[in-house]
ROMI-434357 format. One record per residue (C-alpha): residue in one letter; x, z, y. Coordinates in pm, whole numbers, plus 50000, padded with zeros to 5 digits. Layout:
N
AXZY...
***
This chain:
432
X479724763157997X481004765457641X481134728957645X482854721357932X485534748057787X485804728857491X486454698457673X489134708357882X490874728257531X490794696857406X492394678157648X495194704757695X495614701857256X495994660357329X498924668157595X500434689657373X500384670657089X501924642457256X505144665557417X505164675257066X505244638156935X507704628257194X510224656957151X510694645156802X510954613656879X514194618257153X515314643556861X515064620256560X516894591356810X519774613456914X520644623256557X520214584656501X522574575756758X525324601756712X524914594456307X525914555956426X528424570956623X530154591556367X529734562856133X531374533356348X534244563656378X534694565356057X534944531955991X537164523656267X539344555156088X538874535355788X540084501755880X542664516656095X544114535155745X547164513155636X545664508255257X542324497355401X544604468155629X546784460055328X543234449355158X541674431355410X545034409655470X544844404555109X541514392855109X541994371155388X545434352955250X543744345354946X540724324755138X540634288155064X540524270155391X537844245455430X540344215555559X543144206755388X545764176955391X548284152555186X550384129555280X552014102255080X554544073155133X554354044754882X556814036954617X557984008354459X555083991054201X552754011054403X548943991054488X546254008054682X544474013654392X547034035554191X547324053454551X543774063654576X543344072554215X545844100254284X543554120254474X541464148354366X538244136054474X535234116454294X535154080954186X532934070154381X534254085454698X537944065954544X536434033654542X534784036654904X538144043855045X539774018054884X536993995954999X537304004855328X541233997455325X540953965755090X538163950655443X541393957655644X543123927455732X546053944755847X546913962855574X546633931655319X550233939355220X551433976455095X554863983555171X557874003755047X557294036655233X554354029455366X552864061955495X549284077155388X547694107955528X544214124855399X542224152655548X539484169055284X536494189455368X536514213955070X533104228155115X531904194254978X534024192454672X537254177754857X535404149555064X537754131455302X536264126955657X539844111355757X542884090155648X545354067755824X547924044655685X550694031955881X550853994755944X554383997856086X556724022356216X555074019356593X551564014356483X548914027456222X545114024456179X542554055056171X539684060555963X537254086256048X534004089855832X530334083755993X528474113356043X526284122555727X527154085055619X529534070955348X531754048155569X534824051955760X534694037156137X538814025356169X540444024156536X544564007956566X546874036056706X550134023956854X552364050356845X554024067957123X557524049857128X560254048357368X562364014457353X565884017857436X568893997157431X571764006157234X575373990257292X578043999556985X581823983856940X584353990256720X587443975556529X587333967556173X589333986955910X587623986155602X584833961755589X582283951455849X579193969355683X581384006855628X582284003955962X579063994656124X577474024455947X580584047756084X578764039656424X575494050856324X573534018356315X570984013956057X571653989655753X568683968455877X570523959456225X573923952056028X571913927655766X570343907756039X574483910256246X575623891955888X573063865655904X573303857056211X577013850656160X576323838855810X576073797255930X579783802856028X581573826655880X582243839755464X582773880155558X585093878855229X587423858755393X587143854955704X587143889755826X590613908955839X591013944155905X591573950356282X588923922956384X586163937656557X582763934056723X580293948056930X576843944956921X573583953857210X570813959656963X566983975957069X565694015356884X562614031356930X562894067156945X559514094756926X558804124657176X561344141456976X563894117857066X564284109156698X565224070156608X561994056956377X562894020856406X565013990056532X564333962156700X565903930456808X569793920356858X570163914157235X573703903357212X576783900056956X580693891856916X582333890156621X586323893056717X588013871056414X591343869856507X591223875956885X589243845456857X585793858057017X582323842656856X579603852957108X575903849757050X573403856757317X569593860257201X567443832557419X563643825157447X563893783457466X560183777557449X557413803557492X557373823157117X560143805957014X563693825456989X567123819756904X570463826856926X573103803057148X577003806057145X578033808757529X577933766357563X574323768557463X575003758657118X572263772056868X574293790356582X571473780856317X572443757656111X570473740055764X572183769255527X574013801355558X577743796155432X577713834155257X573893845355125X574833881755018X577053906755230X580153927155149X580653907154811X583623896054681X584413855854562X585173860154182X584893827754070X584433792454304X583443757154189X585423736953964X586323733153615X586773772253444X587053785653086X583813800253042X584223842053007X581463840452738X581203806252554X585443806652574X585633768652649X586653751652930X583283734053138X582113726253479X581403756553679X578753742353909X578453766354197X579853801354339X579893837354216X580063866654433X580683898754248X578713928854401X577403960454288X573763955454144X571293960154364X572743942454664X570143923054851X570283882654778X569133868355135X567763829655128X570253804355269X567743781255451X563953780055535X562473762855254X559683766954964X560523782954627X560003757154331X561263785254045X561273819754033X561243832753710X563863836053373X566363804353371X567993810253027X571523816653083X571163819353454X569183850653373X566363855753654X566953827953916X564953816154211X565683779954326X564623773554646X564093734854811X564803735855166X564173701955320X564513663955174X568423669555109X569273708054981X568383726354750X570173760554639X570103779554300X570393818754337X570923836853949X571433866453742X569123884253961X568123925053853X565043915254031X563083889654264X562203903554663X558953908654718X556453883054668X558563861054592X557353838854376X556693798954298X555053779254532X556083808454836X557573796655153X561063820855341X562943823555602X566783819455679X567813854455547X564583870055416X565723887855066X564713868654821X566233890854534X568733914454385X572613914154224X571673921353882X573703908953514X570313892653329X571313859653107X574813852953018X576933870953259X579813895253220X579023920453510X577023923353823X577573889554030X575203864354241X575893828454111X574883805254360X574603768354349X574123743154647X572743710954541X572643675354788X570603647954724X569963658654341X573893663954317X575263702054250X578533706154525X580963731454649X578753752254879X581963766355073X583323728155146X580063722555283X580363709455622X576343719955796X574673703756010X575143714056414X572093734556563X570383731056884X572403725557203X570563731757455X569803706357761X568983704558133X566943733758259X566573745457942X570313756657947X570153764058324X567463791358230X569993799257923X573043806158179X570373832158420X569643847458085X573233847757970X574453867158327X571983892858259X573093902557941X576383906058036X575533927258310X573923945958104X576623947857885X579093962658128X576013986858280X575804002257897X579774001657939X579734024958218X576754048758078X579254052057756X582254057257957
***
């Protein structure tokens, strides 16, 4: 009997116990829980005080961010390398960037203003996992690094450009350049304007205020509707006067373009009659007392005065055979164009680039720059014109004739020819 009492005390004690056990246990939780609550209270009172906010902000401003950027457009005497050794990074991870660009065909010429971008990873001690460089205004190439490797995969970008045609007249009153930039178009456009004219006319002379011109030329313009480039000349007419010299841009074989006067008549002739724009004749060929040595001698070829720095362009296609210091003439390039001409450009500030001996140019490209070098008085081009190993008078020189164009060659001209001047008078209307 006393046993069976014991038992059943016992197992009463064990229930008891446990309420006991488990009252604590929901007692010790709630004061957990409302000890979290009170806590997260007062923190949320804490953060919510205004000093508390005016440290965190603090805090947070002054975190680096892992990514950051630079962009860079190149400068004059700039080379990839001095480029990359600008950056703040390692020399090793220098020379595989400028590995990676150096493989790139494209970019096997750096450019004036060429534009550079970088992106760094900073939690790896300013790593770049990306970099373009822009080939062109309308096109640049991508380089994005290889997952956990150390090269850059590249991919060609073209640019999202919107081509548009731009038609601009006006009548001279000052020169042809001031008042081609009172339009708004871009030096580049009114450079290529002067040499297409440049077979037939000397803008010194020829030109007279009240002349005029007008000019369809192509822009590319961004999403922003902002002008990043030019294009081709689609039409001119230089107004000398009221006599009208029309040129009309034509595609005569597949990849091969020119321009034609309205008979068909290619205006490109062996050499341009003026190779520099806006300058002024200060001294033409003939017998002269020398400003310097004080005697009377020979003056063998033309000077154009001009401010220095005005671009030199070539006269003709041809090869260069000197480009370097010619004594008196300073820094000269001489320049043989075919079996007859040759032509003798001095006193240069400086050469173009790449030019150099042995270097082939085109009709116009700038070869140099008005400078004073060698024995010269002031700023001035001093060009020569030489025939059959015989120095002339480059403004007596009567050029050659240029392409006329023939049989359905010029029937495809006159087609093309209507359509420009439709579209002249369609830009006409939009302006009006």
């Amino acid at each position: 009997m006393k046993i069976n009492k014991l038992l059943k005390f016992s197992e009463y004690s064990i229930f008891f116990w446990l309420a006991i056990i488990t009252l604590i246990a929901l007692i010790v939780t709630n004061i957990h829980n409302d000890n979290k609550r009170k806590l997260t209270e007062k923190l949320r009172g804490s953060f919510g005080n205004i000093y508390v906010k005016k440290i965190v902000k603090e805090i947070t401003q002054n975190l680096e961010p892992r990514y950051t950027s630079q962009n860079y457009s190149a400068q004059p005497g700039d080379t990839y390398e001095n480029i990359i050794k600008k950056l703040e990074i390692s020399n090793e991870e220098k020379k595989i960037i400028l590995d990676t660009i150096l493989s790139e065909k494209s970019l096997k010429i750096l450019n004036i203003n060429q534009k550079f971008f970088f992106k760094f990873d900073n939690l790896y001690k300013n790593k770049v996992i990306e970099f373009k460089v822009e080939t062109d205004k309308k096109n640049e190439i991508v380089f994005k690094r290889a997952i956990d490797k150390n090269i850059f995969v590249s991919k060609k970008i073209k640019k999202n450009f919107r081509k548009r045609l731009v038609y601009k007249e006006t009548i001279i009153t000052n020169s042809l350049y001031n008042s081609a930039i009172n339009l708004g178009i871009k030096p580049n456009i009114i450079i290529e304007f002067a040499r297409l004219y440049g077979f037939q006319v000397d803008f010194q002379r020829d030109v007279w205020k009240d002349d005029s011109f007008q000019i369809i030329y192509e822009e590319f313009a961004d999403e922003n509707n902002k002008i990043v480039d030019t294009g081709e000349i689609i039409f001119a007419n230089l107004n000398l006067q009221n006599i009208d010299l029309q040129l009309y841009k034509f595609e005569y074989e597949k990849g091969k373009i020119d321009y034609f006067d309205e008979n068909g008549k290619s205006i490109r002739k062996t050499l341009m009659k003026t190779p520099i724009n806006g300058a002024r004749l200060s001294s033409s060929y003939g017998k002269r007392k020398h400003p310097i040595l004080g005697y009377t001698k020979m003056h063998t070829g033309t000077d154009f005065a001009a401010p220095t720095g005005t671009p030199i362009m070539a006269s003709g296609d041809g090869k260069i055979t000197k480009a370097g210091w010619c004594g008196g003439g300073g820094n000269c390039v001489k320049i043989k164009h075919n079996s007859v001409y040759q032509t003798v450009y001095a006193h240069m500030s400086k050469f173009g680039r790449g030019i150099k001996k042995g270097v082939r140019v085109k009709q116009g490209q700038i070869i140099g720059y008005v400078g004073s070098t060698g024995m010269s008085t002031g700023p001035h081009l001093h060009y020569e014109v030489i025939e059959n190993g015989k120095k002339i008078n480059s403004q007596k020189l009567k050029l050659p004739s240029g392409k006329i164009l023939k049989g359905n060659d010029r029937k495809k001209f006159e087609v093309s020819k209507i359509k420009i001047d439709v579209l002249k008078s369609d830009l006409l209307l939009n302006i009006n």
